[in-house]
C-alpha positions as CSV (number, residue, x, y, z in Angstrom):
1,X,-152.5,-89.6,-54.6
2,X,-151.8,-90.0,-58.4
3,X,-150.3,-93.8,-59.0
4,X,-148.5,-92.1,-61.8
5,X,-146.5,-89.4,-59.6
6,X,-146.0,-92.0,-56.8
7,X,-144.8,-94.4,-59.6
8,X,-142.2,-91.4,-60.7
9,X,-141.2,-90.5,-57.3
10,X,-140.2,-94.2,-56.3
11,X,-138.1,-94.0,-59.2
12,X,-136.3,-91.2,-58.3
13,X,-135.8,-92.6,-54.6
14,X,-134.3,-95.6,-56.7
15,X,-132.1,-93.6,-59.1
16,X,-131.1,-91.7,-55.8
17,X,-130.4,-94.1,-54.0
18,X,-128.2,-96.1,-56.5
19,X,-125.9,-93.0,-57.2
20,X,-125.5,-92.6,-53.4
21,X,-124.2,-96.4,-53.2
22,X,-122.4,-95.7,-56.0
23,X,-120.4,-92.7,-55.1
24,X,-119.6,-94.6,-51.4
């Protein structure tokens, strides 16, 4: 697996998972 696109994809599991906390 590209680092790159696994580096993207945990980022967008973090900005997800921040406006989920965020909107409870």
């Amino acid at each position: 697996m590209d680092p790159s696109l696994s580096h993207s994809w945990r980022s967008l599991n973090l900005v997800y998972t921040l406006t989920t906390c965020t909107s409870l």
